[in-house]
PyMOL Python script that loads the backbone (N, CA, C, O; Angstrom):
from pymol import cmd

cmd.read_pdbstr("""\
ATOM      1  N   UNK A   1       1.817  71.662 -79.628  1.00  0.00           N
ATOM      2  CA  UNK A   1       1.937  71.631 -78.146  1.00  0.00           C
ATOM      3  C   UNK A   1       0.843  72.516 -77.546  1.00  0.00           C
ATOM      4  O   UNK A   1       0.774  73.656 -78.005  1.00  0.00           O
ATOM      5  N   UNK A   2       0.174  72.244 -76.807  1.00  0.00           N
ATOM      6  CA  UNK A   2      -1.036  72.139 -75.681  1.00  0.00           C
ATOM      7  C   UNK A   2      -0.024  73.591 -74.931  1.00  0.00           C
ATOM      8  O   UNK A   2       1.149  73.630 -74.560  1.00  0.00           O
ATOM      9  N   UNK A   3      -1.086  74.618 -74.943  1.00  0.00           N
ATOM     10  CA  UNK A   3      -0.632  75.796 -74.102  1.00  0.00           C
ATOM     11  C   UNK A   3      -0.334  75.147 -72.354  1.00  0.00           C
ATOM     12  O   UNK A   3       0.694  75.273 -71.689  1.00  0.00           O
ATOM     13  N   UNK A   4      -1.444  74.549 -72.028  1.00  0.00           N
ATOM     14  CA  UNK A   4      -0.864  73.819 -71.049  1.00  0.00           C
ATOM     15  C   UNK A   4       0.223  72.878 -70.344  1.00  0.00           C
ATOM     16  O   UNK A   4       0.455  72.766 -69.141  1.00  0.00           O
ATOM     17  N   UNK A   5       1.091  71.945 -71.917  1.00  0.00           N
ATOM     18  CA  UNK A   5       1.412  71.399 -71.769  1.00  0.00           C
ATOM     19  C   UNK A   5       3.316  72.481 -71.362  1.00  0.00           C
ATOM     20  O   UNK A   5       4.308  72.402 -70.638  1.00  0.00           O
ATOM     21  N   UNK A   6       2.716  73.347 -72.450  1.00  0.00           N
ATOM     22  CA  UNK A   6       4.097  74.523 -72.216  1.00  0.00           C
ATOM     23  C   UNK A   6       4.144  75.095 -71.128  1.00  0.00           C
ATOM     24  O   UNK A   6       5.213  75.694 -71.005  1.00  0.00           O
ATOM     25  N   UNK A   7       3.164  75.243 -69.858  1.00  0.00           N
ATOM     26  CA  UNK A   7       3.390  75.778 -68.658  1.00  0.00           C
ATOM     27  C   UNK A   7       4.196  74.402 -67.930  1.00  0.00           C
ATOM     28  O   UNK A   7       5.264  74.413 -67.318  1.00  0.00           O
ATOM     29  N   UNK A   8       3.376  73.340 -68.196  1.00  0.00           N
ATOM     30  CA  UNK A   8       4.336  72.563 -67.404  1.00  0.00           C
ATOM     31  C   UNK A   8       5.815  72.242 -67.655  1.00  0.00           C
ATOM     32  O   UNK A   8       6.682  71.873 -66.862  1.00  0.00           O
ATOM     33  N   UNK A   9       5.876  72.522 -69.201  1.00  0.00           N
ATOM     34  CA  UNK A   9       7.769  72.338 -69.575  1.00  0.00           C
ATOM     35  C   UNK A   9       8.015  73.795 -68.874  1.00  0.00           C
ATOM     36  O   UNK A   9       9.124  73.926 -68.356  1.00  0.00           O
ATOM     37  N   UNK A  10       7.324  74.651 -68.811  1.00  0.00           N
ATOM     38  CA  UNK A  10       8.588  76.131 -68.714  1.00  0.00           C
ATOM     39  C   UNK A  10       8.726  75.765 -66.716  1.00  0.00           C
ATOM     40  O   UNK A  10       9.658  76.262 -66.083  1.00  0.00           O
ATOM     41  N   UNK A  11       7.818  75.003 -66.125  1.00  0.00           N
ATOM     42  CA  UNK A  11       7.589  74.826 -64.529  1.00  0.00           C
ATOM     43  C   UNK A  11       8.714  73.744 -64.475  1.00  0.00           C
ATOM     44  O   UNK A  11       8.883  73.485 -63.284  1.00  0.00           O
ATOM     45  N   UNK A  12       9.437  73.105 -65.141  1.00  0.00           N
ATOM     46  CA  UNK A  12      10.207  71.732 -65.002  1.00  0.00           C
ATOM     47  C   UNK A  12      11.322  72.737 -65.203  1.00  0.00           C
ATOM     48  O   UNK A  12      11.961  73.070 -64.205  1.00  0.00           O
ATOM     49  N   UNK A  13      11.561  73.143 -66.119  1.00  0.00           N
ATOM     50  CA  UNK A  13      12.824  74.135 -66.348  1.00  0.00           C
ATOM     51  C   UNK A  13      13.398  75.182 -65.337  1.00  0.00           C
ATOM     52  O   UNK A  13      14.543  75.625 -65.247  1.00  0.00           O
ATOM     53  N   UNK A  14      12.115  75.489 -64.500  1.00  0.00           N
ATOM     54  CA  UNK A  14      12.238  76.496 -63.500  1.00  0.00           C
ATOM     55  C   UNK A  14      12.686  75.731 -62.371  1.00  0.00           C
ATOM     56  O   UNK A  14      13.687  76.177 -61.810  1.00  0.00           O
ATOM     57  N   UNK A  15      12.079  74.479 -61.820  1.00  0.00           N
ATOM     58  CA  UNK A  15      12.601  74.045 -60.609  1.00  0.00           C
ATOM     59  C   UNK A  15      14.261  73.202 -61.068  1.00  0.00           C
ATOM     60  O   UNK A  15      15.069  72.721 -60.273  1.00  0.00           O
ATOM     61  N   UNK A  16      14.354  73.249 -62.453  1.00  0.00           N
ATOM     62  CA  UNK A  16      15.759  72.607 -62.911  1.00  0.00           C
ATOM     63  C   UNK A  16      17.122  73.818 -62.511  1.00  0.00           C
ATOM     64  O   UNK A  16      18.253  73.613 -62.069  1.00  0.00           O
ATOM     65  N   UNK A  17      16.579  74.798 -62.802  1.00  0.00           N
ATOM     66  CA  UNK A  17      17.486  75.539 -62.942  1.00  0.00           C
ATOM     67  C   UNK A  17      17.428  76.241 -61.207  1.00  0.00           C
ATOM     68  O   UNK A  17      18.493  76.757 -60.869  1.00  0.00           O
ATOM     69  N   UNK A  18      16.646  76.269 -60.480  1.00  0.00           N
ATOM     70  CA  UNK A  18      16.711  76.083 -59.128  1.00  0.00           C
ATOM     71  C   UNK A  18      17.334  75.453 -58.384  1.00  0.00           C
ATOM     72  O   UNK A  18      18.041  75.886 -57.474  1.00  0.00           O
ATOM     73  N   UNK A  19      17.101  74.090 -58.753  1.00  0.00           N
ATOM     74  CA  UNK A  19      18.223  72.398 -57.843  1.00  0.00           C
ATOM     75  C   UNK A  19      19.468  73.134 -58.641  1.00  0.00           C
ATOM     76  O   UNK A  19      20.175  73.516 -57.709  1.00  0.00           O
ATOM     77  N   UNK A  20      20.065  73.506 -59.773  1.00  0.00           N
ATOM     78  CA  UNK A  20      21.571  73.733 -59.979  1.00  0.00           C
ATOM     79  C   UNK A  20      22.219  75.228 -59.886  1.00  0.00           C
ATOM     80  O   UNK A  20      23.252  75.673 -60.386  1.00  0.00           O
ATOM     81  N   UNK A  21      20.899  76.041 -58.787  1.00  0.00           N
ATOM     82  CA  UNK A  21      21.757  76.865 -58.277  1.00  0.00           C
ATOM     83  C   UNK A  21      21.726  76.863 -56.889  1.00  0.00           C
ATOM     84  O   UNK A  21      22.485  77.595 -56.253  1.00  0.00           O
TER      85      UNK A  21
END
""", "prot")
cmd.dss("prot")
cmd.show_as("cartoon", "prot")
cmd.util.cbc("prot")
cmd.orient("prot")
């Protein structure tokens, strides 16, 4: 996995866990 590609999973996780609070 692409260092880049891990900013965008940890950025999906962040606005996920945002919408369910």
């Amino acid at each position: 996995m692409s260092q880049h590609q891990a900013v965008v999973v940890f950025n999906i996780l962040q606005i996920t866990a945002k919408d369910e609070d």
